[in-house]
N, C-alpha and C positions, 0 to 999 in steps of 0.2 A: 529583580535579579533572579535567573535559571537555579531551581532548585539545588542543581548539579553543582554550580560554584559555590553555595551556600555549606554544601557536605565538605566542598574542599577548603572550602577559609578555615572552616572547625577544625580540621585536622592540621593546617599550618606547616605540611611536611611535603608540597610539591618540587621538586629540583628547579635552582636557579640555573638551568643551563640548556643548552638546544638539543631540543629531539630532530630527530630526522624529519627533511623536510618531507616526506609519505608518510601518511600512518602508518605508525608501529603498531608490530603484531600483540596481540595480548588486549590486556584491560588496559580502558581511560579512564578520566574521567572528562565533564567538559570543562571546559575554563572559557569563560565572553565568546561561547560561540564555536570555541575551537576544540579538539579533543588530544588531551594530553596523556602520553601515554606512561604506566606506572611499570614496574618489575614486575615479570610472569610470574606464575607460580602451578605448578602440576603435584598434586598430591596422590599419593598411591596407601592403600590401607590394607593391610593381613589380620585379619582377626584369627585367633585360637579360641573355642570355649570348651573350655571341659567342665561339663556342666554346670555350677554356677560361677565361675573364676572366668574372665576373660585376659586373656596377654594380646596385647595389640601393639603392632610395627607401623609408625607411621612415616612416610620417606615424604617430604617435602623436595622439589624441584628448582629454583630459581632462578630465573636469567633474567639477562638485563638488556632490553630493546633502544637505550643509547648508543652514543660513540662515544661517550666516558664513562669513567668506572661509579658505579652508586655503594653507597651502604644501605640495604635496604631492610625494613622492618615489616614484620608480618606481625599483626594481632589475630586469635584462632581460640577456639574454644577446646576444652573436654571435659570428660565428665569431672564430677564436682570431689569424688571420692580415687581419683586415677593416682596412682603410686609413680611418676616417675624416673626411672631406676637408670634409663640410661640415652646416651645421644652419639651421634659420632660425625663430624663432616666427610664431603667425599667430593675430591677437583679432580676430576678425569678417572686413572687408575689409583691415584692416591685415598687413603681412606685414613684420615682424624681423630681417633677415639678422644671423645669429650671428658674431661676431666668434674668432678664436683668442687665447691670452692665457698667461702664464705662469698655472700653477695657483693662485699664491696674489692674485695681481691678478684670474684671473678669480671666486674664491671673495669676494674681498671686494666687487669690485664687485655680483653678485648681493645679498651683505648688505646693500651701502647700499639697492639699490633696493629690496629685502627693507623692509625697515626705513622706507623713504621712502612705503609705498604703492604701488609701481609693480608691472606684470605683468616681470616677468623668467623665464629659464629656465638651468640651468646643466650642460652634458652634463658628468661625469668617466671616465675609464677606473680601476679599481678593483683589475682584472684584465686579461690579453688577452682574455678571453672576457666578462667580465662588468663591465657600464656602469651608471651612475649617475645618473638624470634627476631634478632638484629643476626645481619651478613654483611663483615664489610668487604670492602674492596672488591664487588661485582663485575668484571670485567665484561664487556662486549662479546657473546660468542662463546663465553666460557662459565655455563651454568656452575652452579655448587648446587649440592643437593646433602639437607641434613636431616637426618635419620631420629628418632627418637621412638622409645620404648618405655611402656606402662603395664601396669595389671590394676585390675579394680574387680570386684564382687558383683557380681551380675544382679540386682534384685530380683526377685518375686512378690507381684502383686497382683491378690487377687486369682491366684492359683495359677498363674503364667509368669514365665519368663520376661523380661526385658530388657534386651540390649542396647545399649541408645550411643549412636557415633555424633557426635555435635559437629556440624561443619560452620557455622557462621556465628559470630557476635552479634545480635540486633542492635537497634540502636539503644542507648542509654542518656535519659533523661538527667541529669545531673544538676541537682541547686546548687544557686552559689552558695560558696564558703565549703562544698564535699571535700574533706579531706581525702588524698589518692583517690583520684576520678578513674571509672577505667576507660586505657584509651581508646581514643574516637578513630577508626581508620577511616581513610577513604573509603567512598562507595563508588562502585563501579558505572559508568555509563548502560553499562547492561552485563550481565553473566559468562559467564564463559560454558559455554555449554559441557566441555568434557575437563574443566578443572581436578574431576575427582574418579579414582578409580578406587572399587573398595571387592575385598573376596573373606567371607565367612566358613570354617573349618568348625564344624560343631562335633566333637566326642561329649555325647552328651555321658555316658554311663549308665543309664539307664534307656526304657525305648523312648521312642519321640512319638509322641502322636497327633501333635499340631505343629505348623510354622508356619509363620505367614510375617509379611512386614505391610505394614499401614503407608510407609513411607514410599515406597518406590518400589517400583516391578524389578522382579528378584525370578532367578534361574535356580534351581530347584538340584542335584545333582546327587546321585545313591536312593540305595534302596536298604541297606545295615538297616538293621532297628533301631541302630545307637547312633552312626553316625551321618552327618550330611554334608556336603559341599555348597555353599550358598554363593552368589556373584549375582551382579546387578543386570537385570536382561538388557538393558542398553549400550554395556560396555563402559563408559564413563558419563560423570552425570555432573551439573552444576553446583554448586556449592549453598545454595540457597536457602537449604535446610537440612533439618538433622536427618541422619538414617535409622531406623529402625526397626529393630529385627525380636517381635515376637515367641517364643517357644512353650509349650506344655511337654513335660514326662511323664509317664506310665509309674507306678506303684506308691505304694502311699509313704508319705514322709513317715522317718521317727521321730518321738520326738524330743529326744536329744542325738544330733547324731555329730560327731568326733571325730574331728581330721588331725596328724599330729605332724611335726619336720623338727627334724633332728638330725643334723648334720655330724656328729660325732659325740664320743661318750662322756669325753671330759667336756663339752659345751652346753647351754641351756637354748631348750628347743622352746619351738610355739606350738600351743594349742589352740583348736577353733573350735568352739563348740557353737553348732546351727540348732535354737530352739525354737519348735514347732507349736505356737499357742492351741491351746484343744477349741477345737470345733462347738460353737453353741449357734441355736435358734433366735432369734428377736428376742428380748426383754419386754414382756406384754405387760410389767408392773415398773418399768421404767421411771424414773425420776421425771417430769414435767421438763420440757427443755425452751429457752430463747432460741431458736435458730434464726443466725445474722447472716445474710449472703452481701457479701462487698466486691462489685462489680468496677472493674478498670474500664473506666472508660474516655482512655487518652486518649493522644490522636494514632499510634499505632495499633489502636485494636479497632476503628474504625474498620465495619466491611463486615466480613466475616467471622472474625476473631468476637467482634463485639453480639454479632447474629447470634454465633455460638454458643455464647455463654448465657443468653436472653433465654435460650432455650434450653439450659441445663437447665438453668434457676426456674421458670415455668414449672418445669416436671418437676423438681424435689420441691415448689409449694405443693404442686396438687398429691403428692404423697406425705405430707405433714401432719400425726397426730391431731385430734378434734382438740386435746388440752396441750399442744406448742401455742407458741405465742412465734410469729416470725418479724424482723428487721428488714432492707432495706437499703443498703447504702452506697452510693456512688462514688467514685473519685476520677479527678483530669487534673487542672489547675488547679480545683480546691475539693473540697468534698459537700454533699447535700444528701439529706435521709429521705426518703419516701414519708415518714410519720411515725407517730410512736408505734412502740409495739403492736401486734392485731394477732389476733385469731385467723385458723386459716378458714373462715366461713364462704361461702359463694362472692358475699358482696364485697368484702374486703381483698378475695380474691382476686375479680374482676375488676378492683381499681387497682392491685398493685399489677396486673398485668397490664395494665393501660399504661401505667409510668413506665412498666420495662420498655413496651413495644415505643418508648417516645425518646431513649436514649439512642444518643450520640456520639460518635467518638471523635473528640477534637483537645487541643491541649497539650497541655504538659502532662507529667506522672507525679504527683505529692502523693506517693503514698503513706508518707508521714500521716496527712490529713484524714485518708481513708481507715488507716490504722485505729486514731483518736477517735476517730470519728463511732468505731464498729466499740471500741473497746471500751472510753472513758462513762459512757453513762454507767449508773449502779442496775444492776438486775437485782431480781426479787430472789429473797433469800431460796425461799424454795423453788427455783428452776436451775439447770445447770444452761450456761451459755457455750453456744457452738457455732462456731462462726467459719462459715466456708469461704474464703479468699480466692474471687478469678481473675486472673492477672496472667499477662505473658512477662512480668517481672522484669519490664526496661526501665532500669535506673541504675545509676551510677552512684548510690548511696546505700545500698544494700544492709551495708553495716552498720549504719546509722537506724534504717526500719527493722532491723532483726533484734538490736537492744529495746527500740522500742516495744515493739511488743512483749519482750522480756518483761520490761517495767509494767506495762498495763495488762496484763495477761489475767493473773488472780488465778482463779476458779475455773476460767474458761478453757475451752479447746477451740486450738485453731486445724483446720484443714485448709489447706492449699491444691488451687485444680491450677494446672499452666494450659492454657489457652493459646494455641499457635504452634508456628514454626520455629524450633530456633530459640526458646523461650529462655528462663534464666534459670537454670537446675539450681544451682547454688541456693537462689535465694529461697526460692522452692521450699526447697527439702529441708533447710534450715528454717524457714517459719514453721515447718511441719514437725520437726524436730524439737524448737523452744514451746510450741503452740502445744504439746502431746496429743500429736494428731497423725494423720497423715498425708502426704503426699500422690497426687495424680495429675497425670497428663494426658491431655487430649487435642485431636489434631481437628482446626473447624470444621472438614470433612469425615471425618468421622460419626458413627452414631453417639450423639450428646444426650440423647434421653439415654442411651444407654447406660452410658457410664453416668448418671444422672442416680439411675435406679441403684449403681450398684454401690454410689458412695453413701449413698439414702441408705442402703443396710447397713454398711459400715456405723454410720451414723448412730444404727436402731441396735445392736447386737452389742452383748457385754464383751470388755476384755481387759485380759491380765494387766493388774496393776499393782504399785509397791515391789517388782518383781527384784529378786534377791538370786543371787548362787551360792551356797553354800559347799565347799570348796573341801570340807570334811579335812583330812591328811592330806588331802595332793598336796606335791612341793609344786605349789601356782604362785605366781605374782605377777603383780604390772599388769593386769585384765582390764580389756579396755571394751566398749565404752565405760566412765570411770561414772556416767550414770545411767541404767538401764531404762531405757524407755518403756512403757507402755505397749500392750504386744495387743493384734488387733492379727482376726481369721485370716489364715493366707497368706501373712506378710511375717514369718521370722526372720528373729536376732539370729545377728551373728556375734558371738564374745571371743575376743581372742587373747591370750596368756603364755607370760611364758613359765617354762618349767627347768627341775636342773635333778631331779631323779626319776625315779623308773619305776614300774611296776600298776599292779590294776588298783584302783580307788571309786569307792562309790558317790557320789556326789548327789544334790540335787536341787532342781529349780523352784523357789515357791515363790507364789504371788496371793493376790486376792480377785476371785472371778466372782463379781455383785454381789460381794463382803462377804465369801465362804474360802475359807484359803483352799489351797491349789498345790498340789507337789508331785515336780514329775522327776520319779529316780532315774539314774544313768550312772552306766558304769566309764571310769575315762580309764582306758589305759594308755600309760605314756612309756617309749620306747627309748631303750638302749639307743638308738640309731635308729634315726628313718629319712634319707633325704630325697622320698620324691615329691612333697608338695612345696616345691620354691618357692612360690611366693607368698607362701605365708608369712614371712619375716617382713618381707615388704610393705605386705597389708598392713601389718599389725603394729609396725613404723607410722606409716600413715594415718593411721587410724589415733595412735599417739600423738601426735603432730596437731590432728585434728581435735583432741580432747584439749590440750593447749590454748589451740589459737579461739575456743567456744570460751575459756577463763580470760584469755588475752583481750576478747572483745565484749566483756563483760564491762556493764559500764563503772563499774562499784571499784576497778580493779585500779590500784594506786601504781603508779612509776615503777616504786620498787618492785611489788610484785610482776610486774608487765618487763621490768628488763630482766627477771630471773626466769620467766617463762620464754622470753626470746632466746635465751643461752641454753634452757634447756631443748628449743626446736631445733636452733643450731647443731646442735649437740646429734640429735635423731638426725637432720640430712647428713652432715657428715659420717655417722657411724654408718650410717645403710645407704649413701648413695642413694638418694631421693631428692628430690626438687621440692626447697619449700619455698617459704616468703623471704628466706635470709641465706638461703642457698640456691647456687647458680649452676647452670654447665658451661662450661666454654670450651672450646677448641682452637685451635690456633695452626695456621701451615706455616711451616719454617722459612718458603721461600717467599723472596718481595716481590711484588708482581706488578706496583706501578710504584713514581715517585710522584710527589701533589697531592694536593688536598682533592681526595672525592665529596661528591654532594649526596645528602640525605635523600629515602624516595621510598614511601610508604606499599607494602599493598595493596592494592585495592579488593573490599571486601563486596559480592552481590548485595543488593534488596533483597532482606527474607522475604522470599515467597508470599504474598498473602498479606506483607502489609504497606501498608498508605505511603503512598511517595513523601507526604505530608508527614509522616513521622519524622522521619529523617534532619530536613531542616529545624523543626523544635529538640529535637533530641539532643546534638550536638551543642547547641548554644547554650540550654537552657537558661532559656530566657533571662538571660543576663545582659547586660550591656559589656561589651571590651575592653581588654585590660588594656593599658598603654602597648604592652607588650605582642599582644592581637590586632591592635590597629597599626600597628608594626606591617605586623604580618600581611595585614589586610592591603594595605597599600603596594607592598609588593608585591604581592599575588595578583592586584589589578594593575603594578606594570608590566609582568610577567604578560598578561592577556594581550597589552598592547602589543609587545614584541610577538607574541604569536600571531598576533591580529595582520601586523604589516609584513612579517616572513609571508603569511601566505596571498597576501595583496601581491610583494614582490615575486614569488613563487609563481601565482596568476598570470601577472605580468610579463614573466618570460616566456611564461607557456606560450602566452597568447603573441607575441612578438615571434 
């Protein structure tokens, strides 16, 4: 059975009904031979950054390459930390403003209008990273096109900037029994080469003195010191994988430095306070460490993804302390160690390079297994364990390996490298997050020794821990994250609070930097009035939202507390018009536009760049066998082929007559 049909049985969402006897314009997929074609989609991107805050407009296109009406579903990534705040549909000159709604109010109201004839649209968040667009009633001829607006915090790492636009969902390995899988779209016959237009507007506020993007050739445009015009040299580019756009500024951080919004005198504003961990050298009296490297290697990292990583982990053995002890550990379908603990001497060297240079990538993703596998042995009391995770994070159980590692974690720190195109931020950054570690991404083209060396210092260099704010008099409350992480050279916190008086207060940050405390003062003054930073409210919504749903998927956390944390997210999309897991957007047009029942019709999503056609088909199924419900499916998907098979026998036929 063709790959292609394999990716479309998973998905179970192709229309029972006749395409045009010519191939339709747009994406297929195949089906026994023939190509069936799905609902277009043209995406268009504005980014704003003023210097670490990004607001991004993203305009989705849809038409429909039938002769009857589709309800069509798009699956789409973004970032993991994106606010958002607003949507609006638009049929012709008509233009929709999307409403917010509890998720079961706004799901049903789409079905009435579903059901009624009407154009409607309905955004869901599914994941922090991965979103849900339904359109129904698609008419022929007659695109809808819905809009949707975010803001998220740009990180820096590593003393640069990065902007990361997610364009595709990889594939996701899913075991049976994952509770909410996320969905499996169609994969495309082949890409759409101009699916995506995307234009960068950077005030940065300080000067610029680097920009560059790893991901695609980019037009350059100003000469400001502060500001630049970014757009893609090619005009519009595939969907294939994510964008991203690099930056460095000129002058040295503070290091406490204080944004405030405050929308009027009788309301309570937000505070952001960005802290700057102080700069240290190597630790040359260091604690003795285990360092674990747990390499993915399923069948989507097969190629290059898997090259890639062979050759981080090479370079950070051969930079490893004479007294580390290093690990080992593989996963696909299940997981396997190299051997016990070693030294990193020549000869032990040399065999664990032999075992790297012998791996493969084929399989499923149990990262479960790699997890146990990296985590459950005891380490000796005196080393600390550090265990670097390379995975491009295809799995549909995310939140089942995030609590695990929570449970098995102890003492250790995890890092997270994401490996590929397209990779899975979410899981990422949250293993990095529970792990007290950090997070980094690397592209297999990329220099891997590079970043090899620089998370190797990471690794070697103290930093602030136990870290505390000290809040003195400010009238502060509700300061989020609700636990401060670990602060590591180059990479500051962001804390954001809100406030409901006025006036200047001294504050300050203290940690412990290799057990000697640390305190860095700062003065916050909070204003009468200030409403030019918008979206700080939104952030600092979201960023609530997200301290939540880390208690929500705690595994310790009983019913009751889990349905008071759902009423209290609820609570946050509604008051601020956010998109969560229990808030919806919907939009609706007044007029009816067809009577009958329309048919379901997925979009189709490319092959991330760079990986294995052979992901694809394991990904989807994972290796399960079929529900009654799928062999449903399955059968009429294979009579669907026959009907296509003989339309174009007949089609033949007449031609040739």
């Amino acid at each position: 059975m063709r790959p292609a049909l394999l990716m479309l049985i998973a998905c179970f969402a192709t229309p029972t009904f006749a395409a045009p006897e010519d191939e339709a314009p747009g994406l297929g997929a195949e089906l026994a031979g023939h190509r069936v074609p799905l609902p277009t989609l043209s995406t268009d991107v504005d980014v704003h950054l003023a210097g670490d805050l990004a607001t991004v407009h993203v305009r989705q296109a849809y038409g429909n390459p039938y002769v009857e009406p589709v309800h069509a579903r798009y699956v789409f990534p973004l970032p993991p930390d994106a606010a958002v705040f607003g949507m609006r549909m638009q049929i012709g000159e008509r233009v929709i403003e999307g409403m917010i709604a509890p998720i079961e109010q706004a799901q049903a109201a789409f079905a009435q209008a579903q059901q009624q004839g009407k154009s409607a649209a309905l955004l869901e968040e599914r994941r922090p990273d991965v979103f849900q667009q339904r359109v129904a009633n698609l008419l022929p001829g007659r695109p809808i096109t819905v809009e949707l607006q975010y803001v998220h915090p740009v990180p820096r790492r590593d003393g640069r900037y990065e902007f990361h636009f997610p364009m595709v969902v990889g594939p996701r390995f899913t075991p049976r029994g994952t509770a909410d899988p996320v969905p499996a779209p169609p994969v495309a016959d082949k890409p759409d080469p101009a699916r995506v237009g995307l234009a960068v507007q950077l005030d940065a506020g300080l000067p610029i003195q680097w920009l560059d993007s790893p991901s695609h050739a980019i037009d350059i445009v100003g000469d400001a010191p502060t500001k630049r015009f970014v757009r893609l040299a090619e005009g519009r580019v595939p969907d294939d994988q994510d964008f991203v756009l690099r930056y460095r500024l000129a002058a040295d951080q503070a290091d406490v430095a204080v944004t405030t919004w405050r929308p009027a005198p009788d309301e309570a504003g937000v505070v952001s306070l960005l802290i700057e961990p102080p700069r240290l050298v190597q630790d040359a009296e260091a604690t003795p460490r285990e360092v674990v490297f747990v390499l993915d290697t399923s069948g989507s990292m097969e190629g290059e993804p898997l090259a890639a990583s062979v050759r981080f982990v090479r370079q950070m053995l051969a930079g490893l302390r004479p007294d580390d002890t290093f690990r080992l550990v593989r996963f696909g379908s299940d997981a396997e160690e190299w051997g016990p603990p070693a030294r990193p001497t020549p000869r032990d060297l040399k065999r664990a390079n032999a075992w790297l240079d012998a791996l493969r990538g084929e399989g499923g993703t149990d990262m479960a297994a790699g997890v146990t596998a990296a985590l459950s042995p005891p380490v000796k009391a005196e080393r600390l364990r550090l265990v670097v995770f390379l995975t491009d994070g295809y799995i549909g159980n995310d939140i089942e390996v995030i609590a695990l590692v929570r449970a098995w974690l102890g003492d250790a720190r995890l890092f997270s490298l994401g490996v590929g195109n397209g990779v899975n931020h979410f899981l990422l950054e949250d293993l990095a997050r529970v792990g007290r570690g950090v997070a980094r991404f690397v592209r297999p083209d990329e220099d891997v020794e590079h970043a090899a060396d620089t998370l190797a210092e990471r690794l070697a260099t103290p930093y602030l821990t136990d870290v505390q704010i000290d809040w003195g008099e400010a009238p502060v409350f509700e300061a989020t994250p609700d636990r401060l992480p670990d602060l590591f050279a180059d990479e500051p916190l962001r804390v954001l609070a809100r406030f409901d008086g006025e006036g200047t207060f001294p504050i300050t940050v203290r940690g412990q930097l290799a057990g000697v405390p640390v305190h860095l003062p700062a003065e916050l003054t909070l204003p009468r009035v200030e409403p030019a930073a918008r979206a700080l409210p939104i952030i600092w919504a979201r960023r609530q939202v997200a301290d939540r749903m880390h208690l929500y998927e705690a595994p310790l956390n009983n019913d009751v507390g889990r349905d008071a944390l759902r009423e209290e997210v609820l609570a946050l999309g509604m008051a601020y018009g956010i998109l969560t897991r229990w808030t919806a957007f919907v939009a609706i047009d007044h007029e009816v536009v067809k009577s009958g029942p329309a048919h379901e019709a997925d979009v189709a999503v490319p092959p991330v760049a760079g990986v294995s056609p052979a992901a694809y088909g394991e990904a989807f199924a994972g290796h399960a066998a079929p529900e009654p419900a799928q062999w449903a499916a399955l059968l009429l998907l294979l009579a669907l082929a026959a009907v296509f098979a003989r339309r174009a026998r007949l089609s033949g036929g007449r031609r040739a007559r």
